[in-house]
Each structure stands twice: as structure tokens, then as C-alpha cells.
N, C-alpha and C positions, 0 to 999 in steps of 0.2 A: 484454447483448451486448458482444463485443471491437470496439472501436469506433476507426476510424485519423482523428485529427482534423487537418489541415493548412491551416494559415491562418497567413499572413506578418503580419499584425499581431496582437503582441504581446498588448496589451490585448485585441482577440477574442478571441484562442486562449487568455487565462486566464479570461476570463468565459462560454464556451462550453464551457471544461472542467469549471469548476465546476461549473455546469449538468446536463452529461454523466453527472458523477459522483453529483450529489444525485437524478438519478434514480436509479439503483443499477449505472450501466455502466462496463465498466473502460474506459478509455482511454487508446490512446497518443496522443503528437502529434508534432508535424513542421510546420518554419516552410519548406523550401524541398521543391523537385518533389526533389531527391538526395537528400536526408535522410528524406523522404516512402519513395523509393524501399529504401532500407535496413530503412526500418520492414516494409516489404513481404517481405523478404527475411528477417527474423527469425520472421516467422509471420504466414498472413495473418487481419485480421480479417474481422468478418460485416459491419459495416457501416463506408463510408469516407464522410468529410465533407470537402469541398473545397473551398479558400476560389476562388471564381472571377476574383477581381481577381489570382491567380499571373498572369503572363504569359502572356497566350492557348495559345503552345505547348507551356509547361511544362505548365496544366490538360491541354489534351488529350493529350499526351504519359503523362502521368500516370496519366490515365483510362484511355489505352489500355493502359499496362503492366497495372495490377488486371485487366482483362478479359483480357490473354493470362495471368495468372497464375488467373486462376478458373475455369477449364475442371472442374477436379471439386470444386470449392468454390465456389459462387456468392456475390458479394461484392455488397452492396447500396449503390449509389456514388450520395449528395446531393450538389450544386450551393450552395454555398453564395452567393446572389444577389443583389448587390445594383445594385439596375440594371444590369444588364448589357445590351449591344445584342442584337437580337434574332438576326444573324448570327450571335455567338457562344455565343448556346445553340443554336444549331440545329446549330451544329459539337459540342458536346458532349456532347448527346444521338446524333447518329450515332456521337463517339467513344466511346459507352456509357453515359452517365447513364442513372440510373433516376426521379428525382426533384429538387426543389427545395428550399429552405427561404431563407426572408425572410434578411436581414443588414439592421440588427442583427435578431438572433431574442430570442423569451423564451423562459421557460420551457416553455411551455403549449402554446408553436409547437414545438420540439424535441419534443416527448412525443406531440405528436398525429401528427406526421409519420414519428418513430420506429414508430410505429404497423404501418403498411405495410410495413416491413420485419420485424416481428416475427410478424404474418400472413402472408406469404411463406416467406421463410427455411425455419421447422419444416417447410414440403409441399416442401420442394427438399431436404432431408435437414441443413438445416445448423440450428445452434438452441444452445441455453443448455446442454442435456445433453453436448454434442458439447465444447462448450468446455470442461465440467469433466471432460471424458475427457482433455481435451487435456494438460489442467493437472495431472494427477493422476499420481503418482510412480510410474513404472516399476517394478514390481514384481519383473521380474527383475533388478534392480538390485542388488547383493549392499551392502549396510548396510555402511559404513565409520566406524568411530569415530574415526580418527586424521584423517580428512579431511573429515569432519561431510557428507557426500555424499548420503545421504538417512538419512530417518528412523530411530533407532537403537532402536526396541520397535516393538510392537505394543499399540495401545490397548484392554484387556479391555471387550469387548463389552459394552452396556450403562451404561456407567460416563462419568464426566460427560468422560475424556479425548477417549475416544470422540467424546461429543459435538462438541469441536472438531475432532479429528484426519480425522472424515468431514465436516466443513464444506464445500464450496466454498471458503470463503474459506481455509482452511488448506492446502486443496489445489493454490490458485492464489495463495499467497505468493509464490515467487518471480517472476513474473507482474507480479503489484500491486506490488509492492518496485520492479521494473525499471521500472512506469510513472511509479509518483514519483518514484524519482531521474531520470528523463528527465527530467520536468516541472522540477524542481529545478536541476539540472547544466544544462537547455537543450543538452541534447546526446544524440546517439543512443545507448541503454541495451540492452544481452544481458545475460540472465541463463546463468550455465551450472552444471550442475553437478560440476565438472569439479575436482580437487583443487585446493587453494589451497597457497600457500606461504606459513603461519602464522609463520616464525620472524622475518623482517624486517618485522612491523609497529612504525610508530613511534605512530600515534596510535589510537586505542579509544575508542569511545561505549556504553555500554548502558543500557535503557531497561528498566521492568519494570510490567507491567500484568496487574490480577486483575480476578478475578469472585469476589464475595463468597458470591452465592448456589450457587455448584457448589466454590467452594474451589479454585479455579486461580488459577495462578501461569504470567504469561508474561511469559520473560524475550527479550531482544532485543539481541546482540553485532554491533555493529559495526566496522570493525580496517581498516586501510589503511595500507599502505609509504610512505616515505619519499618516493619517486620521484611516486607515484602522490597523496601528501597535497598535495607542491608544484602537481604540475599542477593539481589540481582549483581549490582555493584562489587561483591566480593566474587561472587561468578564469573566476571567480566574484568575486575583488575586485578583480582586477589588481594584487594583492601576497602576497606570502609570509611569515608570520612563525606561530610554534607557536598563538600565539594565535586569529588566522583559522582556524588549521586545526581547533582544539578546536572553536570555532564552528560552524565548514563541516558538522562531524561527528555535533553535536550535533544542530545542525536539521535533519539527514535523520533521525536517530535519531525527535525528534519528528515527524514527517511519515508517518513509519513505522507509530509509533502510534498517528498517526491516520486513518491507513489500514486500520489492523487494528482500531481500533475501531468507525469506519464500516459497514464490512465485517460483524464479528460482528455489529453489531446489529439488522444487518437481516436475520438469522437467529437471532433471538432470542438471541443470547447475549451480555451486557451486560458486556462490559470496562471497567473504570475504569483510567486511564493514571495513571503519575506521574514523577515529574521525569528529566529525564535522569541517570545515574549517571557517574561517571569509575572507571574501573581499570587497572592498569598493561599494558600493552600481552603482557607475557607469560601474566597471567591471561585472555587471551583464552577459551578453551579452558573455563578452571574458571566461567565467569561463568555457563554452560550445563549446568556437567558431572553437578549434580544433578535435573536435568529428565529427566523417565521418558520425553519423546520430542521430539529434537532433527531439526530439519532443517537442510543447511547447504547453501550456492551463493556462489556468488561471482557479482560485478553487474562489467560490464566499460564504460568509459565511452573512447572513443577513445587503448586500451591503459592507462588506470589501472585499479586493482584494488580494487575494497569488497569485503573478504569477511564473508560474512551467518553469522550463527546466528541461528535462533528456536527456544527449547524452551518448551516447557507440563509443566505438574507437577501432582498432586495435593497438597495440602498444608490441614490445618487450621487453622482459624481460629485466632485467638491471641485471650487473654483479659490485658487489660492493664488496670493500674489509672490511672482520671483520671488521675492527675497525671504518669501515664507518655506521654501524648498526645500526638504530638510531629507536625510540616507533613509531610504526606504519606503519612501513615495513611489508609488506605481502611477505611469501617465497614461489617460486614459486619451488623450490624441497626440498626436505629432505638435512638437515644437519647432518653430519658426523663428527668426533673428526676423531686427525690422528689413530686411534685404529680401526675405522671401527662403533664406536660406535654412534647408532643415538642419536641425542641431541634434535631435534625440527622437526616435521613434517610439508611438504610441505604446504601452503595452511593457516599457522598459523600466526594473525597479532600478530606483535609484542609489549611486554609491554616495558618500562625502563626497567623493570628487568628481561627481556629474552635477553633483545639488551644486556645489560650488564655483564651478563653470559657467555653470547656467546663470547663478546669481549677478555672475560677473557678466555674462553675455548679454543679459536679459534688463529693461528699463524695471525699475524697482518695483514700478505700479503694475506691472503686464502679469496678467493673471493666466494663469498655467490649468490645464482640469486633471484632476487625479483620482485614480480611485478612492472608492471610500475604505476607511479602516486601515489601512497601510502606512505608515509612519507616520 
């Protein structure tokens, strides 16, 4: 479920996210009732969580916005409770709650109280189907190469592209993208896909992540301007120098990927990540340009500009000899000693000191298969 989490203490709201997310639900968040409010206005979700210690008029205020906005969307709105007086739930459930949940909650309390809304919801027409309608690219959309704006092929039927490209999780990239950098930046996230303006990026991240067993290759371009690298970075350290900024770029890049590995594999399809990459700020463009299907959007964080690629590719395994093994190879089968004895399981990226093991375990000539694109 699309899930709006809004809780002013910090520490909750990242341990409630967590949570949120390791059940397998997307979620935004929002520390104040304005910012709460914004999230409301980018799309509503199916269920909202409300920390009740907001200020009595901000909750109810709040509460009562989602219900004049769910008139043909039914929004399913928790009380986030912790002690609270009993005046002041009785004002919130008039202002529209539907339910409660403990503060602090676990795991077990979150799942079972999600519950209720998940048996509702589908008989009121709203549900999981609905959201990956929601999420899924505009098909009159007319395909732009020059501005990465949506998907540039069609994935053949049957075929492992396929696979991901009908995912949920592919289809609500920009989506997921826009809740991590929220969660990240701490600040309200749109995704749009709406042209970018590629020529004045200063700084670039890309990431690249396979699946051994289908032979994919997913790449991840990240690019932001001058104007928009400063703000973030001084937002975030309360300083500015190229440094930060490579940083700033870098860990959304991995946040990314592990969002997207998340993601896959609870659709069965088992992405291995691997390190962040650097490339010059004009190869933007080419970091993707070999991927048989790119999507691209741009993430907008109060007027700064992330613009996104994610392409997927088909591509074979590569067949490399030990002593070619090098940090960040992904193995696309099980390794063997000449004994028979396994050393490393398929599907494992590799460290310096697994590559180097191996080198030494392994006859110099004995060829290893790896994913493609990974170190």
C-alpha cells in the first residue's frame, strides 16, 4: 500500500519507516501538518499514519484535509497514540480517524493493524492494483530519446526484459526514487516527467546492478546542476565544497539501489548491487545509452533538480579467467575448487578479499562466469 507517514520526531519517523518499508509498503513522509499537506497534494495515498503529539489543531486540521480530499478515494487515517487524553481522541475520530496504533509500535503491531485497512480498502475500490495503474507510464506518451521521458523500446514478450519492465516495481520507479530522496534530503520530493535540461549538470553518480540468473544489467544515472548541487549539500551539511557534493550524490545513488533491490526481490527477481561509479558530467546521457529500455524523470526537491535515468539491458554472462577476478564482480554461478569443493555462491558481489582468495584458490587458467557490467 502508498502509505503517508507524518510524525515530528525524527527518530519515530525513521524507525516507523523502516518498518513500513520491510513490510513491503511504499512510503512517504512528512515531519510538519504543511509538509504533511504537500504530500497530500502530489498524490493521495491509501493509508495515512499520524503522529498525534502534532499539535492538537494541526492533527485535526490535517485529518480533516485527507477527508475533504477523499471523497472518491477513500484514505484509511491511524492515530498514532501515545497516551494521548481522551478529549483529544474523541476530537479526531469526529475529525475522521478510522483507527489507532500504540507509539512506540513494533513490527507485529504495524502489520496486524495494517490489516484492517487492507480488508477494507479492495471492497471500497481502492487497493494495490489501483496504485500500479497509477504508477505505470502513460502510454500515449510519445517516447523521447533526447529527454529520456519515458521508456525508449518495448520489452519482447516473454523475455527476461519483460520480466522486469512489467514489474510493479519498474513501473513505480519514479515513485520509489521520489520517496527516498524525501526520506534523504528531509524535504518534500515530485517526481515529474517532464524534460530536463542535461547540458548544465556539474556533478553525476551512477550505480550498476545485475541479475546473474536472467543476465540483466541495470544501470542508474544520476546528474544535478550547479545551482541545485550547492543547495542540496548545504542543506544537508551546512556546507558546500565539490567534495560533499560527490558524497551528497553518491548516497542517494546507493539508496537507489537499494531500493530497487528491495523492491525486485520481493518479486522474485534477485538484483546484486555494486559500487557507485563516477563519470564526467557530459557522459550523462551515454551511461544509459546502451540499455535496450531507459526511463527518465526528473526528482525536484524545493526548486533543485536530480535528473534520473534507469535503463535495463540484456547482456551475457562473461567468462573470465581467475586471476582476471577483480572487487565487484558479480558470479553468475557457484565456484568450485578442483576438489569439488564450493568456495563462493552464485549471485555474490565480490570484495578485494574474496577476488583475492579466489585468485589464490583457483588454477590461473580456470574461468569463473560473471555478470555482465559489474567491475
Amino acid at each position: 500500500m502508498r502509505i503517508l507517514l507524518v510524525d515530528r520526531d525524527l527518530g519515530d519517523l525513521t524507525r516507523v519507516h523502516s518498518a513500513l518499508r520491510e513490510l513491503g509498503h511504499d512510503v512517504v513522509t512528512a515531519k510538519t501538518e504543511r509538509e504533511a499537506s504537500q504530500r497530500l497534494s502530489a498524490g493521495l495515498p491509501e493509508v495515512v499514519l499520524v503522529d498525534g503529539k502534532l499539535p492538537p489543531a494541526d492533527t485535526l486540521s490535517f485529518v480533516k484535509e485527507v477527508r475533504s480530499r477523499s471523497a472518491d478515494h477513500y484514505v484509511y487515517v491511524y492515530l498514532l497514540n501515545r497516551a494521548l487524553p481522551e478529549a483529544h481522541l474523541e476530537a479526531a475520530y469526529l475529525a475522521g480517524c478510522d483507527g489507532e496504533i500504540p507509539k512506540p509500535t513494533t513490527l507485529a503491531q504495524l502489520r496486524s493493524r495494517l490489516l484492517v485497512a487492507e480488508r477494507l480498502l479492495p471492497r471500497l475500490g481502492v487497493g494495490a492494483s489501483k496504485s500500479a495503474e497509477a504508477a505505470a507510464p502513460d502510454a500515449s506518451a510519445p517516447a523521447q530519446e533526447a529527454s529520456g521521458a519515458r521508456s525508449l523500446a518495448e520489452a519482447p514478450a516473454d523475455s527476461p526484459l519483460a520480466a522486469v519492465t512489467s514489474s510493479n516495481v519498474w513501473r513505480s520507479t519514479p515513485h520509489e526514487f521520489q520517496n527516498v530522496a524525501g526520506t534523504f534530503l528531509m524535504l518534500p520530493v515530485s517526481a515529474s516527467h517532464t524534460d530536463a535540461d542535461l547540458s548544465g549538470l556539474r556533478v553525476t553518480a551512477g550505480i550498476v546492478l545485475s541479475n546473474p540468473e536472467l543476465q540483466l544489467e541495470m544501470r542508474v544515472a544520476l546528474g544535478v546542476d550547479a545551482a541545485s548541487a550547492e543547495a542540496l549539500t548545504v542543506h544537508l551539511f551546512g556546507e558546500d565544497s565539490a567534495e560533499l557534493e560527490g558524497d551528497m550524490l553518491g548516497e542517494l545513488a546507493n539508496m537507489f539501489m537499494g531500493g530497487l533491490k528491495d523492491g525486485f526481490s520481493r518479486e522474485s527477481l534477485a538484483f546484486t548491487g555494486g559500487l557507485p561509479e563516477n563519470f564526467e558530467p557530459g557522459a550523462f546521457l551515454d551511461y544509459t545509452k546502451n540499455c535496450q529500455i531507459v526511463e527518465g524523470f526528473v526528482l525536484v526537491a524545493e526548486g533543485a533538480r536530480i535528473a534520473i535515468r534507469v535503463g535495463v539491458s540484456s547482456k551475457k554472462n562473461q567468462s573470465v579467467g581467475a586471476a582476471g577476478l577483480r572487487e565487484g564482480m558479480v558470479l553468475a554461478k557457484d565456484v568450485f575448487n578442483a576438489r569439488g569443493m564450493l568456495l563462493v555462491t552464485a549471485g555474490t558481489r565480490l570484495s578485494s578479499t574474496m577476488a583475492d582468495r579466489l585468485r589464490q584458490a583457483l588454477p590461473a587458467k580456470q574461468t569463473v562466469e560473471v555478470a555482465p557490467g559489474v567491475g
